[in-house]
ZAFI-971165 format. One record per residue (C-alpha): x, y, z negated. Coordinates in steps of 0.05 Angstrom, whole numbers, plus 32768, in hexadecimal, padded with zeros to 4 digits. Last residue first. Layout:
XYZ...
// end
This chain:
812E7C968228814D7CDB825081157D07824B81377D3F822681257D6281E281447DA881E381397DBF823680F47D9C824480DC7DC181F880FC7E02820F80CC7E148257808D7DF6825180847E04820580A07E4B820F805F7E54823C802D7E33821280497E6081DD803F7E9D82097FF57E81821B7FE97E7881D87FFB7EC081C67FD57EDB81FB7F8F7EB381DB7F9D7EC781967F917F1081997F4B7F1981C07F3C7ECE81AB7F3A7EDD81637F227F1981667EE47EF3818D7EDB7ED0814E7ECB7F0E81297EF67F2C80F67EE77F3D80A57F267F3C80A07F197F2680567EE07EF780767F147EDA80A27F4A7EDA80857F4C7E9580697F337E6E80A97F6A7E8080D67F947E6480937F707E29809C7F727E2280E97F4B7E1D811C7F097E3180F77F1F7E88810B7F237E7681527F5B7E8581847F9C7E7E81657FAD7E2E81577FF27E28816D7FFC7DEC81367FE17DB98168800D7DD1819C80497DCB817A80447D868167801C7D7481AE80547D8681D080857D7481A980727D2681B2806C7D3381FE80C27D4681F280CD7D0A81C880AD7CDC81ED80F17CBF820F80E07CAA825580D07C708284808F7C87829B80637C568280808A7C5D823880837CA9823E803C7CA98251802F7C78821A804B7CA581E580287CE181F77FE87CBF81F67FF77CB081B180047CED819A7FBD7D0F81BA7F917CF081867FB17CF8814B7FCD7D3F815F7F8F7D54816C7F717D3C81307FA57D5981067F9C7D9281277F4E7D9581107F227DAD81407F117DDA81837F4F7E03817D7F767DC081757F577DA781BC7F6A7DE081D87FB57DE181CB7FBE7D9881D07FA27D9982177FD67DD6822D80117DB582027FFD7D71822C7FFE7D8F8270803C7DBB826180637D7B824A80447D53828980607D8F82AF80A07D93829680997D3982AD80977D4582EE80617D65831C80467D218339802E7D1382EA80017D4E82F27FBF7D2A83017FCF7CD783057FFB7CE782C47FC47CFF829B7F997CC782AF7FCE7C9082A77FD57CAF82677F8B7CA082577F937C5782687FCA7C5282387FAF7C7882037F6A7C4582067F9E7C0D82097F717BEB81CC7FAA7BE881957FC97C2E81A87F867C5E81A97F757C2A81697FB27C42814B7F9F7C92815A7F5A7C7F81407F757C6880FE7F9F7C9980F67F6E7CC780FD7F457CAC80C27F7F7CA880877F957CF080A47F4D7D1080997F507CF280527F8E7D1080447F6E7D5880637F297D5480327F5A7D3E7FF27F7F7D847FF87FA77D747FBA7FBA7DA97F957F807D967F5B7FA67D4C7F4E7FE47D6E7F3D7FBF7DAA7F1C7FA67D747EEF7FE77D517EE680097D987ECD80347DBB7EFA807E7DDF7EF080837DB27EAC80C47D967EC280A67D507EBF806D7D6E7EFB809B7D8D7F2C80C67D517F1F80977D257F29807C7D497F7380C57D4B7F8580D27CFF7F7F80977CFC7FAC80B17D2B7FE680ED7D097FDD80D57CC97FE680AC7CD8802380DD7D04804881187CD0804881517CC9802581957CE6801F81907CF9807081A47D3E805D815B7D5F8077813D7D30804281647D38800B81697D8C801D811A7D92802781107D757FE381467D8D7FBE81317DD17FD080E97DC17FBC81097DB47F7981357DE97F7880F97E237F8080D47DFE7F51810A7E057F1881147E437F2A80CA7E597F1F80CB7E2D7EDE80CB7E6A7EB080967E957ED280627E617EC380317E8F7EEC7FF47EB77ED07FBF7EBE7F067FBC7EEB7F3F7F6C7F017F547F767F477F397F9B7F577F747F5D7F407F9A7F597F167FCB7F547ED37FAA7F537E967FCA7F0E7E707FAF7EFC7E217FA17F307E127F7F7F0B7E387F3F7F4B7E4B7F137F497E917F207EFF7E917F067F137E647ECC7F397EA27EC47F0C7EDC7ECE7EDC7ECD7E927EF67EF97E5D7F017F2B7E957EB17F2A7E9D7E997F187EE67E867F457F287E937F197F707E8D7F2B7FB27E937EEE7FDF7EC47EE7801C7EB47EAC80477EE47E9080667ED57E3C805B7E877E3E80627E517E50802E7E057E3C80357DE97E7A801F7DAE7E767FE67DD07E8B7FAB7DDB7ECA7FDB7D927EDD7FDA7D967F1D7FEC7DD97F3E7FFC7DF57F1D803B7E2B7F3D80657E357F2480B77E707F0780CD7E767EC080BD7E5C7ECD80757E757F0780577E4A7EFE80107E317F337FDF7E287F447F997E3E7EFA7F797E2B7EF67F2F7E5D7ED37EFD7E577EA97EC07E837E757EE27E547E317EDA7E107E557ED57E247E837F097E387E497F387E047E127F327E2A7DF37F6F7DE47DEE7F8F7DD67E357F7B7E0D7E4B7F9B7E057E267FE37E317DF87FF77E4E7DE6803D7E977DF880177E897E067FD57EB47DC87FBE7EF07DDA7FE07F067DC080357F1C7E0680477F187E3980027ED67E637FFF7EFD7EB17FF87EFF7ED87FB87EF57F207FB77EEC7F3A7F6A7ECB7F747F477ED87F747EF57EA87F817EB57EC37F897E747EAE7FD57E707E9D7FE97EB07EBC7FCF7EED7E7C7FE37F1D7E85802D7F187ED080267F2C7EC37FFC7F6D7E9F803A7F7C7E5180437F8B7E3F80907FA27E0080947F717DB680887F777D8E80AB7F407D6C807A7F097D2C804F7F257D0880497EF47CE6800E7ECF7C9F7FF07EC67C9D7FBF7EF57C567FD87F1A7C7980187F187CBB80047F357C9A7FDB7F667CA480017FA97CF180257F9A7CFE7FDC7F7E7CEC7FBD7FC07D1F80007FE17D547FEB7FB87D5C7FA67FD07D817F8F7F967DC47F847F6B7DBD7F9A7F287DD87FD17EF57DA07FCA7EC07D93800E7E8C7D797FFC7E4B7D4D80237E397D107FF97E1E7D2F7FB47E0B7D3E7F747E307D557F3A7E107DA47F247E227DB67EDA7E1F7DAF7EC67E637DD47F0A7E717E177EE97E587E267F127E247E547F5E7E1D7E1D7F8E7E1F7E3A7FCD7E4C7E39800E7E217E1380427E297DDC80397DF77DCE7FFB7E237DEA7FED7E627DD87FA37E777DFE7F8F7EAD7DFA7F627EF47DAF7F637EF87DA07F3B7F377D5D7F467F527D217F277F697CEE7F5D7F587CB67F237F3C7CEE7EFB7F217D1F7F2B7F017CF67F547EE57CBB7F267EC87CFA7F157E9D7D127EC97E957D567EDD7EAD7D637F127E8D7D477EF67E457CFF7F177E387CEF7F4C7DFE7CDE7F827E347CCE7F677E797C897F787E727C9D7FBF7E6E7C7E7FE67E327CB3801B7E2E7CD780217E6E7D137FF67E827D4980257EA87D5A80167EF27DAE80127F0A7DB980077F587DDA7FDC7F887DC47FC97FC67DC480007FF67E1280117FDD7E277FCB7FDC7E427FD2802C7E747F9A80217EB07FBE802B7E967FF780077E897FD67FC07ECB7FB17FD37EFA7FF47FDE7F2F7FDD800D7F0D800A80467F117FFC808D7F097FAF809A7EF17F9F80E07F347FD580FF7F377FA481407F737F8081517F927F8D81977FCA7FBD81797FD37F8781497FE37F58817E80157F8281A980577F9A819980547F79814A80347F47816280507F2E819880947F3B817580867F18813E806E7ED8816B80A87EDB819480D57ED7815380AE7EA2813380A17E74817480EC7E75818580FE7E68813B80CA7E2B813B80F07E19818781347E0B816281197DF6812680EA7DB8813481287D7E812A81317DA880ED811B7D7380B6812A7D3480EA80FC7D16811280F47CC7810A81127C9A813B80DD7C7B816D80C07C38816080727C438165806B7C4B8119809A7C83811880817CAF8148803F7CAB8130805B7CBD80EC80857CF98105804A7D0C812680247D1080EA80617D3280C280537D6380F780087D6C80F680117D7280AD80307DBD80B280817DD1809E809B7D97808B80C27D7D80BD80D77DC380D280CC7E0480FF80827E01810F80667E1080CB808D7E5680D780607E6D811280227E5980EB802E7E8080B2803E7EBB80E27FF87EB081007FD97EB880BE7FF67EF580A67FF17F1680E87FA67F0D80E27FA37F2F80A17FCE7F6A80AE7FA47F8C80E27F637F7880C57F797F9A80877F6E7FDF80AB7FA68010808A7FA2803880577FE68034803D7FD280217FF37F947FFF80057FB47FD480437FF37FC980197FBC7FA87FE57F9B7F80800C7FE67F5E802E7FF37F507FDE7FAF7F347FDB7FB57F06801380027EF9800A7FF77EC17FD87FB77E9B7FFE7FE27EA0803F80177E7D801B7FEE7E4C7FFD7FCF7E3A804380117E398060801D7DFA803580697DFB802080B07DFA804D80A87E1C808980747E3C806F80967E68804E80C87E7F808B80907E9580A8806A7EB9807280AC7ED9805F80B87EF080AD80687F0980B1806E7F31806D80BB7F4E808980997F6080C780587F8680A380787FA6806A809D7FE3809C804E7FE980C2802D7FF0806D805B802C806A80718047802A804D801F7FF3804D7FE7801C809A7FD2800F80867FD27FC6804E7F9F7FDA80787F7B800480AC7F6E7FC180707F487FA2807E7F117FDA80B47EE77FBB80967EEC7F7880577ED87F8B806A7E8F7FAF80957E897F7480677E997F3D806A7E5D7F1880217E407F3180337E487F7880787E2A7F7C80577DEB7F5A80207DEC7F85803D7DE77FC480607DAC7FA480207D917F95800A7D967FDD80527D7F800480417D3D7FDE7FF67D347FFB80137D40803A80527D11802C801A7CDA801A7FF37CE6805780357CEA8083804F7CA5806480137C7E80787FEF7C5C803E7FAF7C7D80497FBD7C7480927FC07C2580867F7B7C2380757F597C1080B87FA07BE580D47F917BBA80937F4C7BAF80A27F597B9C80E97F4B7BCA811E7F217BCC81597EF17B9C812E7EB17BC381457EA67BCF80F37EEF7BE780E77EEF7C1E811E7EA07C32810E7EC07C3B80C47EFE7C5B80CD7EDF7C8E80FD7EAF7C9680CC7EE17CAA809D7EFE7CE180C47EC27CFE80DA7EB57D0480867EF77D1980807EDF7D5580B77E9E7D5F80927E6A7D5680C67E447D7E80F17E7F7DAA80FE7E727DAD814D7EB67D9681607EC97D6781317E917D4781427E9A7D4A81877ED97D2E81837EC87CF681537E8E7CE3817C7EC27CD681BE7EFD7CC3819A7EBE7C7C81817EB57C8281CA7EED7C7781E07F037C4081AB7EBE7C1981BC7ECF7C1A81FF7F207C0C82037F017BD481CE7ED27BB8820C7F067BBA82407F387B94820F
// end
């Protein structure tokens, strides 16, 4: 037993750091974990893979594609296009009533989709009221993750615990068990930020204009081809042009008029006028060597750049997609979506050269200038959140009721007792798909495959924390240093740990690793588990000080275009008040009494 305490320490011990330091892929953490776990024997082959059978994996993956199904008919937009016509006035009268309808969203559906939804809404307030969007963005997110505190549903971490809780014998939580404190969280929250936290938010992002935002005005220009250029006659990309200067031509202007082809298909000819994306002061050097001119330099617009059938786009790298720890040209990403990326906001600082080089992270806001024709299977990409207004795709307006009941049925089944979580979450998921809501491909497409798979392997872990009396030697730890102070402290203790261990890495993580201690401090100490079990719930979904915390956190920001320590200037008070309310409501709604 002394030896699998060991090898199940250490094996936390690697994960943690790993999760940590972002070496790794967290599902790839995840499955390693599995895999030293099941190699050392610790656990049995069946206890390995039972979290990919575990009912809070499968109601994740469920809560995903229903997600989905509000998205895709318009719901999610429908209920927030009224913000924008609040906005129009005064973006300050938009901002509580966009924080309370992100919170009481999320409640319900991903907060990441609902985040994704209001993002270019809460863009386009800023434009229209002229106000920073740094200081909507951030109270966007954080409102999200006020309401995914206030039911069953409402994040993964607590469907997690629920499934912890469940496997070790104790009663399962109901839908609202989590609502009392959630609305305590939601309205403190609003008002912290609303009297406070955006007053401490930096103006990063001061113009809604993207040429501006991303400082294009040094690196775009438009040079005529001379007569007798060795580029004439060549295809773009083949041209002496574009590889000796290193540019990127974005359109061909000839006789005036924008030529409508892909640019791998376009031959050069004297005249024609190339808008591209460059160091202008290399061109300013080689221009006669190239054989072009230079042509005047002009006061760039987002207007100048949407000529013709072109378009300007933000889209931000989706937590967890394909592009994530990618580079461009590894994902063969102009050849695939016939579109040119100008510049990329990556972790703070703007990159202009090169960007098919970048290695891309989750939150970073790219640029982007396309053809209309080709803007959909743009949308479609799951690999980018829009931004832009421009970014919404057509809904299937006619089955937005019919997803609206369905999720309603859901939450109402379940929260009634009629059955439980699981196989209504399920039942939903066919229904959203016979009803014609979602197709089986945007099924499969919903599902965040990265945060199932990070589940299946902390599961594992927390039931090897169990199996080997690792959790149980740990909680004698915690309760050797504040167990003398009763058990509001051992709450307060365990929130605080919870709460910086989940801005550090995953929640899920956290809440995988830290659930089972909670249990066997309550069973050593006689009580009911319920209240340590709430600590580290709500704790784990408090994540306000780093931008990597969280995925919605994550989402804004390159749009924000924040810095990490805006993170902790704002997030770090607003912890401590949770932390706070944590100590004080959780000892006085769930008691200790076994």
């Amino acid at each position: 037993m002394t030896t699998d305490i060991a090898v199940v320490l250490g094996v936390a011990i690697i994960a943690t750091t790993l999760f940590i330091t972002e070496l790794l892929r967290v599902d790839l953490v995840a499955m390693l974990v599995m895999a030293l776990l099941l190699l050392s024997g610790v656990v049995s082959p069946e206890q390995g893979i039972a979290g990919f059978s575990n009912t809070a994996t499968v109601t994740v993956g469920a809560m995903f594609v229903l997600s989905a199904g509000l998205s895709r008919t318009g719901a999610l937009n429908f209920m927030g296009a009224w913000l924008a016509i609040m906005g129009r006035r005064n973006a300050w009268l938009a901002l509580a009533p966009m924080m309370l309808l992100a919170g009481a969203c999320s409640a319900f559906i991903n907060n990441t989709a609902v985040v994704a939804m209001l993002l270019p809404i809460t863009l386009e307030v800023s434009r229209l009221t002229r106000i920073s969007p740094s200081k909507l963005l951030m109270p966007l997110s954080f409102s999200s993750m006020f309401g995914g505190t206030c039911t069953l549903i409402g994040t993964s971490t607590n469907l997690l615990i629920n499934s912890i809780a469940i496997d070790h014998g104790q009663p399962a939580f109901s839908m609202f068990e989590f609502t009392r404190l959630g609305i305590i969280y939601c309205l403190s929250g609003l008002a912290y930020m609303l009297l406070f936290g955006v007053r401490l938010i930096p103006e990063r992002r001061t113009s809604a204009e993207l040429v501006s935002s991303f400082a294009m005005h040094r690196y775009l220009t438009e040079i005529e081809v001379l007569a007798g250029a060795k580029s004439v006659g060549a295809f773009i990309p083949e041209s002496p042009l574009v590889k000796e200067l290193g540019i990127d031509v974005l359109v061909v202007i000839r006789s005036g008029e924008p030529v409508d082809l892909p640019l791998e298909r376009i031959a050069i000819e004297p005249g024609d006028i190339l808008r591209v994306a460059a160091n202008v002061e290399r061109i300013e050097r080689l221009q006669k060597r190239a054989g072009i001119r230079l042509k005047p330099g002009a006061a760039w617009r987002d207007a100048e750049l949407k000529t013709g059938n072109r378009i300007l786009v933000e889209a931000v790298v989706a937590p967890n997609s394909e592009l994530d720890h990618k580079t461009l040209r590894e994902s063969r990403f102009r050849e695939r979506m016939g579109a040119n990326v100008l510049a990329i906001r990556h972790r703070g600082q703007l990159i202009h050269l090169r960007t098919g080089l970048t290695r891309l992270r989750a939150g970073d806001a790219l640029l982007i200038e396309t053809s209309r024709d080709r803007l959909e299977p743009l949308l479609r990409h799951e690999a980018f959140v829009f931004a832009s207004r421009i970014g919404l795709p057509s809904y299937r307006r006619s089955k937005m009721l019919i997803a609206m009941s369905i999720l309603t049925a859901v939450v109402a089944c379940a929260a009634l007792g009629l059955m439980s979580i699981v196989t209504s979450a399920i039942a939903g998921c066919v229904l959203m798909v016979l009803t014609g809501c979602l197709t089986m491909e945007e099924a499969y497409t919903a599902i965040d495959w990265t945060v199932l798979m990070l589940l299946a392997g902390v599961l594992t872990l927390g039931s090897a924390l169990e199996n080997s009396g690792a959790a149980v030697l740990l909680s004698r730890f915690l309760i050797g240093s504040v167990g003398a102070w009763g058990p509001q402290a051992l709450v307060s203790a365990l929130y605080l740990l919870t709460s910086l261990l989940t801005e550090l890495m995953s929640n899920n993580a956290t809440a995988a690793l830290l659930a089972p201690i909670a249990i066997a401090t309550a069973k050593t100490l006689g009580l009911s588990s319920r209240p340590l079990l709430m600590a580290v719930t709500f704790a784990a979904s408090a994540s306000f000080m780093t931008p990597v915390g969280y995925q919605t956190n994550t989402l804004i920001y390159g749009p924000g275009q924040y810095r990490f320590i805006d993170y902790v200037r704002v997030g770090a008070p607003l912890n401590i008040l949770f932390w706070i309310l944590a100590t004080i409501y959780i000892p006085r709604f769930w008691s200790f009494a076994p």
